[in-house]
C-alpha positions as a Markdown table, in Angstrom:
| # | Residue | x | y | z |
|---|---|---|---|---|
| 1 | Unk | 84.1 | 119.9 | 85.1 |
| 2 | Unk | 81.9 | 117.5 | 86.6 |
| 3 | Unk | 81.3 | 116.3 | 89.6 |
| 4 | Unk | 83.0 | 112.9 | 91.3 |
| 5 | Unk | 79.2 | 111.1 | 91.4 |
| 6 | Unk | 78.8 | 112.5 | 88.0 |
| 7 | Unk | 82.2 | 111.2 | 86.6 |
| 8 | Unk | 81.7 | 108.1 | 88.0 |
| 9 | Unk | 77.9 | 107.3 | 86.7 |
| 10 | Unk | 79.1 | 108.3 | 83.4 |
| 11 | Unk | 82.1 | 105.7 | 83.4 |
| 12 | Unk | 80.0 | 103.3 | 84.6 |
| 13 | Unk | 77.2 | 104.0 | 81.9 |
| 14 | Unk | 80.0 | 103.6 | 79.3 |
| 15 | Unk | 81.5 | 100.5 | 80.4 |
| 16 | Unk | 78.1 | 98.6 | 80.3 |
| 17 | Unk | 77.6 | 100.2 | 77.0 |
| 18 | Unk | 80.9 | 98.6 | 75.7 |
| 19 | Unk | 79.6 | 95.2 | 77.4 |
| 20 | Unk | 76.2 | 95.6 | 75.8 |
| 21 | Unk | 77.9 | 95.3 | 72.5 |
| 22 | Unk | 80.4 | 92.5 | 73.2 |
| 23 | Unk | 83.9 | 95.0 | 73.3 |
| 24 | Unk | 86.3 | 93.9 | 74.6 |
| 25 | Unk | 88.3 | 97.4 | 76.5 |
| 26 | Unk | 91.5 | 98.0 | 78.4 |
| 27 | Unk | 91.3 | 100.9 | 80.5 |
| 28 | Unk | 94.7 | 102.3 | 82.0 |
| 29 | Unk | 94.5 | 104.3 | 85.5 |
| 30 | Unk | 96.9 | 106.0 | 87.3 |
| 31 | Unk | 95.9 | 106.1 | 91.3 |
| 32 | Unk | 97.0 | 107.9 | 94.0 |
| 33 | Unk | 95.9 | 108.3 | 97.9 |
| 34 | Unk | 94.1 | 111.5 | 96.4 |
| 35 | Unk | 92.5 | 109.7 | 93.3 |
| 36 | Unk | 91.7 | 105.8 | 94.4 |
| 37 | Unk | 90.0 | 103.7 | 91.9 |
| 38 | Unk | 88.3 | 101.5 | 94.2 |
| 39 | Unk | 84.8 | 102.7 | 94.0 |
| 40 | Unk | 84.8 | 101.9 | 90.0 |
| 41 | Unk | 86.8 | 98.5 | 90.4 |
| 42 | Unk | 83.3 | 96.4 | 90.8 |
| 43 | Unk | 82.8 | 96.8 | 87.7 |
| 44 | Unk | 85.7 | 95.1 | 86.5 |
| 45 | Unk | 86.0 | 92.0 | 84.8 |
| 46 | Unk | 89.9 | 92.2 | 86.2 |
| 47 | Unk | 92.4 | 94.0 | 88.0 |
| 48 | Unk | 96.4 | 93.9 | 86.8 |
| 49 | Unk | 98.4 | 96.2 | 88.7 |
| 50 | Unk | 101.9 | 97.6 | 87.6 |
| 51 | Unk | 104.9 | 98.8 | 90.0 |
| 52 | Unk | 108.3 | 99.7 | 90.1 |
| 53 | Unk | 110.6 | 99.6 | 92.6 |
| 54 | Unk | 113.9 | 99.1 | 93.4 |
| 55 | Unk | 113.9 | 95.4 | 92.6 |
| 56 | Unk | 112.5 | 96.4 | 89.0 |
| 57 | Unk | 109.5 | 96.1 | 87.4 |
| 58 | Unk | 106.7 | 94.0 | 89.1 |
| 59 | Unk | 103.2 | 93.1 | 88.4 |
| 60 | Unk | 100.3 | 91.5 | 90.4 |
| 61 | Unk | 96.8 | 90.2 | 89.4 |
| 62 | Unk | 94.3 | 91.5 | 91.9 |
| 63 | Unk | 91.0 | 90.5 | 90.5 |
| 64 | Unk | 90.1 | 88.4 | 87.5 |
| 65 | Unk | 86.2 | 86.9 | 86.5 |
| 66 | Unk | 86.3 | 83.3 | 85.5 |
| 67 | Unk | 89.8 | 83.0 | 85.5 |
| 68 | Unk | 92.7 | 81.6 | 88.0 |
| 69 | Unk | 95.5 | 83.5 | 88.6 |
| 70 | Unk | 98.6 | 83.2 | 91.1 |
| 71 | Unk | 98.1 | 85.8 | 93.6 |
| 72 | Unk | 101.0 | 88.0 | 94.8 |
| 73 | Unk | 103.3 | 90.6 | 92.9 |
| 74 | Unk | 105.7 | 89.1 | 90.6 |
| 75 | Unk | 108.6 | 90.6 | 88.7 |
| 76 | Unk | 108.9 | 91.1 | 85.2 |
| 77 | Unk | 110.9 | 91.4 | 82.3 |
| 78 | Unk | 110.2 | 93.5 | 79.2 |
| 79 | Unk | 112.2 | 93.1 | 76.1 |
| 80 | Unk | 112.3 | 92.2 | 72.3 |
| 81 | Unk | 110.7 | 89.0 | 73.2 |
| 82 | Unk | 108.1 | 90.4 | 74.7 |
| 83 | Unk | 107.2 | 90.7 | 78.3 |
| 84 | Unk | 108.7 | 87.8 | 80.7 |
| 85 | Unk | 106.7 | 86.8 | 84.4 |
| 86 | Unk | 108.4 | 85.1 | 87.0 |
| 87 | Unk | 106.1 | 83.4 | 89.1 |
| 88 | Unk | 108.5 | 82.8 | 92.0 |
């Protein structure tokens, strides 16, 4: 398995690959205290993180590129209509 240096380079070689060719990609991380994302965020076009607590399900923009967004964590809805944000 390789190393975290080596991990990282690679990821970061692939994700300008996919921009070199116009992709547009979701990637899906889980982070922990152990495992923190932070070093690969900067590359990034955005950021959406996902909770749940014991309020319910909650969402919060953390970084978009040439976008607006309302800062904050917000709850959310999911259901046969789709997913619902409520802003306040």
């Amino acid at each position: 398995m390789p190393n975290a240096f080596v991990h990282k380079r690679q990821v970061i070689s692939f994700i300008k690959f996919l921009n070199s060719i116009g992709a547009t990609v979701l990637f899906t991380s889980e982070t922990t205290q152990e495992t923190p994302d932070q070093d690969l965020e900067f590359i990034a076009d955005g950021i959406i993180e996902l909770k749940r607590d014991e309020n319910g399900l909650k969402i919060a923009v953390r970084k978009t590129r040439s976008s607006d967004f309302i800062s904050g964590w917000h709850r959310m809805e999911i259901g046969e209509e789709g997913i619902k944000i409520c802003l306040f």
